[in-house]
N, C-alpha and C positions, 0 to 999 in steps of 0.2 A: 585429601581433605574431605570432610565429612559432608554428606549430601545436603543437611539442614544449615550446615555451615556454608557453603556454598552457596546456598540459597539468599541467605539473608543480607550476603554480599551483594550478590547481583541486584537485589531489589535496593538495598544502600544507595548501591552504585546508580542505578535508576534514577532513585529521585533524587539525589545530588546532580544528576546532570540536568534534570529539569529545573531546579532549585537555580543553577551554576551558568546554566545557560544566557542569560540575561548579559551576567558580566562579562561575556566572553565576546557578545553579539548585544551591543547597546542601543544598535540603529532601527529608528523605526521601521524601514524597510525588512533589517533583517528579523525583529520581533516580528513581523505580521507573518512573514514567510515561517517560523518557527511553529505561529499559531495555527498555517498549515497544515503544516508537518503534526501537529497534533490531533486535530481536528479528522486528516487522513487516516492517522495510525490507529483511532479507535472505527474506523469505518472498515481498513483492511480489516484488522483483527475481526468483524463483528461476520465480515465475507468468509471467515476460514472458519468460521464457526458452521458455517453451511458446508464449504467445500473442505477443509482439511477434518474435519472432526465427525462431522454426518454424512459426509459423501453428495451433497446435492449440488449440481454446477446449475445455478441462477444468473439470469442476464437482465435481473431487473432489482437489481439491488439495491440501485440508488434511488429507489423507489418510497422506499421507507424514511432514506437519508433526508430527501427531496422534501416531503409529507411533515417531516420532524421539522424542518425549517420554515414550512411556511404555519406550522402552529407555535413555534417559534415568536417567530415574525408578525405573527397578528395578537399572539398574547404581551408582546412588547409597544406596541403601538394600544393593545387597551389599556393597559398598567403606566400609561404613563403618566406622572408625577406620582409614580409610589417610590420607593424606599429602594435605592440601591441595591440592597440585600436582596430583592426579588430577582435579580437578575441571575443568583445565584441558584436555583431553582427552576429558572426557566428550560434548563437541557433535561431535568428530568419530565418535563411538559412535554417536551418534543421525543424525550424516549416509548413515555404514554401512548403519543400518536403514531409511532413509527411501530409500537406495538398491538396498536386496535389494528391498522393496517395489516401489520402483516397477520393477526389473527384471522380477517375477513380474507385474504388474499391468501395465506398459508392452507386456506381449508380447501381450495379447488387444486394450490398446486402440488401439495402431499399428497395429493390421492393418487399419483402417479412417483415414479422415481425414474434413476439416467436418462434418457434424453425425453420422454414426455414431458419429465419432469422442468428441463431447458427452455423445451418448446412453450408450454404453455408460462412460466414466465418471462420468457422474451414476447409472447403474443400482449401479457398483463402489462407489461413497460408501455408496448406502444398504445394500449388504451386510455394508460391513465397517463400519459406526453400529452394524445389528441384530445382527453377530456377536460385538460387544464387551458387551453385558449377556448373550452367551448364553456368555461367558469370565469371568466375574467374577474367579477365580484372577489372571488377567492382567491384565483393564482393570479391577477394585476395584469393576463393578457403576456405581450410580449415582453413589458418594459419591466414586469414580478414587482413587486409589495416593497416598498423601501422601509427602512426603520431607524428609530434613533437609541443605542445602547444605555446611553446617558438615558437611564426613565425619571427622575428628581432628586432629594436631598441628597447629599454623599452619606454615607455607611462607616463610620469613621474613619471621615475623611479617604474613604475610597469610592468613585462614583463609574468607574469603568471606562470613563473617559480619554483615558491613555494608550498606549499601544503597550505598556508592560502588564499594568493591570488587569487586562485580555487576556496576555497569552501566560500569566498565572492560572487567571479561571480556567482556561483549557489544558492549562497541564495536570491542574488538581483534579481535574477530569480524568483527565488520562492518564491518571496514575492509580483513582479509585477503579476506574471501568476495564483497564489492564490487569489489573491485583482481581476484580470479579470476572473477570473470563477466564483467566488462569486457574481461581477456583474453583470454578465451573468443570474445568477440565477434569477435575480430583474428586468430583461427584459421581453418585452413581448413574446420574444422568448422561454426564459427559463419558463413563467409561458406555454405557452402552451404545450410546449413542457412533463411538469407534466400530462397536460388534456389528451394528445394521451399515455401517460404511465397509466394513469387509465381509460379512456374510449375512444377511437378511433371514434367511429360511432359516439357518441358527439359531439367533435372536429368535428370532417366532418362535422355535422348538421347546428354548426353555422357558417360553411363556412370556415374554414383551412382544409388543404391537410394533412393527418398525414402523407404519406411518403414524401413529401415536409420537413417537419418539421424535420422527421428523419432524409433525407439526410442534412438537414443543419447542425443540430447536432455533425450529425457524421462527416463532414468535421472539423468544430470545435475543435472536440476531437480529431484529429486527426494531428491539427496543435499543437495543446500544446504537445499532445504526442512526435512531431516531436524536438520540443523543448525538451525536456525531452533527446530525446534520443542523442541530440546533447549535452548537457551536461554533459551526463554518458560516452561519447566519448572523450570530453575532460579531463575529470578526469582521464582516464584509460589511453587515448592516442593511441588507438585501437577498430576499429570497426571488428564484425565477423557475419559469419552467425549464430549462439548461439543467438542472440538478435534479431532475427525472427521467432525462433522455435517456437515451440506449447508449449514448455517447460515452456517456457519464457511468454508467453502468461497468461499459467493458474497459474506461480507465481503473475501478477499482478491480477486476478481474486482470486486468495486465498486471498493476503493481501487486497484486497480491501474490501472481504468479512469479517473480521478477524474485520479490523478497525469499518465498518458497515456505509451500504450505506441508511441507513433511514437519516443521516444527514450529512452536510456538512462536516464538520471537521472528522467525519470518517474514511475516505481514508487516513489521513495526519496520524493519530494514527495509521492503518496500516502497512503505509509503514515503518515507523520505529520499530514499532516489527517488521515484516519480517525481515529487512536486520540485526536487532541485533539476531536474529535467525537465520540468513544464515551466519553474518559475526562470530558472536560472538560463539553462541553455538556450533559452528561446532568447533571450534576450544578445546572443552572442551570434547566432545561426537559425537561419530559415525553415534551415532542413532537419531540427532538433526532432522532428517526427519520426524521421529516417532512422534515426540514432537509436534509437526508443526502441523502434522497432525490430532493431537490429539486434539490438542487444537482449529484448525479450528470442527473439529465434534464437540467436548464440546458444542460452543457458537453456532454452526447451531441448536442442541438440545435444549438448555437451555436458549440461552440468542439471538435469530434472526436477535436483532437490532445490534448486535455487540459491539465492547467495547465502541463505544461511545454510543448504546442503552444503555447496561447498568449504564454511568454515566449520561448520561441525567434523565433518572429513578432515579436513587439513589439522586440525587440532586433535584428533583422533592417530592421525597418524605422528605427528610430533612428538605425542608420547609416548610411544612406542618406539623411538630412534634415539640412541643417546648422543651426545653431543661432538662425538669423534667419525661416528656415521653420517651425520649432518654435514659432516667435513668434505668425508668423500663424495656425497651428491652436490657438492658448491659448484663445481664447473657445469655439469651438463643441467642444474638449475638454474645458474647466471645464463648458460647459452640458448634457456628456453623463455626466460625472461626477457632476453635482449629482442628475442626472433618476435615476442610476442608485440611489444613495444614496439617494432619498427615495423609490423603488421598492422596495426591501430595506428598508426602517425602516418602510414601509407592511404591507407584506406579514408580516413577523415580527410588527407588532401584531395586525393581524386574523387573524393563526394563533392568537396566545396569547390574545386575547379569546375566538374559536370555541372553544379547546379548552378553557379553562378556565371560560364557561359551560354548554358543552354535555356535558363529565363532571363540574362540581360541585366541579371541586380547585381550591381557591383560593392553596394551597402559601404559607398567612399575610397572602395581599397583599387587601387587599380588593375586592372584587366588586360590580357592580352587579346586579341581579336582570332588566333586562332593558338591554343594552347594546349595544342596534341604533343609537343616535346615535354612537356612537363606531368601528362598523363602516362605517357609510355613509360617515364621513368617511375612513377609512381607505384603500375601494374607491374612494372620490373622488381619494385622493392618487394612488394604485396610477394609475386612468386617466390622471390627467394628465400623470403622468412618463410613462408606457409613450408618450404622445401626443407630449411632445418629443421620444423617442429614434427616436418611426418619422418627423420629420419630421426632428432633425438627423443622425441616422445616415448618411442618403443624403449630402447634403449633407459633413459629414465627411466620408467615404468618395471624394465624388467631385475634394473640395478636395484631399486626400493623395495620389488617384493623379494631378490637377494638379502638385500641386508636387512628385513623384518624376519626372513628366515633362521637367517644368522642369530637375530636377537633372541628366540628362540629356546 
């Protein structure tokens, strides 16, 4: 299939699912959780734009995001009783802000790069966290600025009122701000901006400035992020200091790393595991931290590129195997799927045993008082899967790059 052909599917495909999404998920719980998921995926995306594309790891991301929301949040509470339509317009108010920000903020922390570069903005985070309760006027102290979306007449007959009408405005966002960072990419901004991410003295050589480069960048990123966080203000209706912490920061650095910053689409698949693991698991499990956790160290071990490394791989290598090859890898595939399965269904048990005899929360289900027989078998199951996969793993591995030889 032809690359442009290709192309214009996948983007089809896109906005058909954000178009499509509503009917599929009509509750307002699940729409606001949606409006999440979107509001996140233009914030990862706007992270990878520092870390996959310019090379810069920032610990104060949500810095911009935070900024963007609370000008947001005070341009909606002075516009109130204007005109619907202005609500439309307000994310690019908060991209504005998210962009003077990191203008003033991007000029001390370009001037370094790799870890100065960390350092001095995780030092920026905690100052501008501790200067937002020493503003309360501005950042509302600890209880943040509340708002009301609804600012006056409807827009024909659209007032933003709804939980659908929202999470439109943040898809249409996040379909325009996805389609300009993707562009971005195809610039010759965005390509040099790879050259100072893999060699710096290079760039310099044939005559670009790599902290020029950087600081553009990272104004950039810092406008979408601004954007970002003006739409997760409108959703909730509330800006606080919580959306500038350092806290805040390294969830969109986990998910961004989770999704996998070797390719574009990565970030987008992040953000939506995160938030279905912050909205969703938390609500089932205590220990949804745990899980998180776990599963970000999994893929940093195993799989680098992240979940979209991994399906870029696995769809790389599927076409490369014809369908009578696929035959023969079905057993020792099924026998690594099984092993992997009953290693995950092990493991989540003896989490939830440990954690809920060891704090006492029984969260209604009932409890044994000493439930070391059910842990031993647990750890039992755990070894013996981990024990198929380290003997068929190899085996697998060395069958596929058989039969890729074969193909040949």
């Amino acid at each position: 299939m032809h690359v442009n052909t290709l192309r214009r599917l996948t983007w089809g495909g896109f906005a058909l699912a954000l178009l499509g999404a509503p009917l599929v998920f009509p509750q307002n719980a699940a729409l606001s959780l949606l409006a999440q998921c979107g509001s996140m995926m233009i914030l990862a995306l706007s992270f990878n734009m520092l870390l996959g594309q310019a090379g810069m790891l920032s610990f104060g991301h949500a810095v911009y995001a935070g900024l963007g929301a609370f000008a947001a949040v005070h341009a909606m509470n002075r516009m109130a009783g204007a005109s619907a339509a202005v609500l439309l317009c307000i994310p690019l108010l908060g991209g504005m802000a998210g962009a003077l920000c990191g203008a003033l903020f991007g000029f001390v922390t370009t001037r370094r790069s790799g870890t100065a570069l960390s350092m001095i903005s995780l030092a920026l985070v905690e100052l501008v966290t501790a200067g937002a309760f020493m503003f309360p006027a501005f950042f509302g102290g600890e209880g943040g600025i509340s708002t009301d979306r609804v600012l006056g007449p409807a827009w024909f007959g659209i007032d933003f009122g709804s939980q659908l009408q929202v999470y439109y405005l943040i898809a249409g966002w996040l379909f325009v701000c996805t389609a300009a960072m993707f562009g971005l990419t195809r610039t010759p901004l965005g390509r040099i901006a790879n050259a100072v991410r893999e060699n710096p003295e290079r760039a310099a050589f044939i005559g670009y400035d790599p902290r020029h480069v950087r600081y553009l960048m990272f104004i950039l990123s810092a406008f979408f992020a601004g954007i970002a966080g003006a739409l997760a203000a409108i959703n909730v209706e509330i800006a606080s200091a919580e959306n500038l912490g350092l806290l805040r920061s390294a969830q969109i650095l986990l998910f961004t790393f989770i999704g996998g910053i070797g390719t574009f689409f990565g970030p987008l698949i992040g953000a939506v595991v995160g938030v279905l693991f912050t909205a969703l698991l938390s609500t089932y499990t205590r220990a949804w931290q745990l899980y998180l956790g776990l599963l970000f160290m999994g893929l940093v071990l195993f799989a680098p590129g992240g979940m979209a490394g991994v399906m870029v791989s696995s769809v790389a290598v599927m076409r490369r195997l014809e369908l009578r090859q696929w035959v023969r890898l079905a057993k020792p595939l099924f026998l690594m799927a099984g092993a992997m399965l009953l290693l995950s269904g092990a493991s989540v048990a003896l989490i939830e045993i440990v954690y809920r005899h060891g704090s006492g929360i029984s969260d209604g289900l009932p409890t044994s008082p000493y439930p070391y027989g059910w842990m031993i078998l647990c750890a039992a199951a755990m070894a013996a899967a981990a024990l198929v996969l380290r003997c068929a793993g190899p085996r697998f591995r060395s069958r596929l790059a058989a039969l890729i030889e074969e193909r040949r």
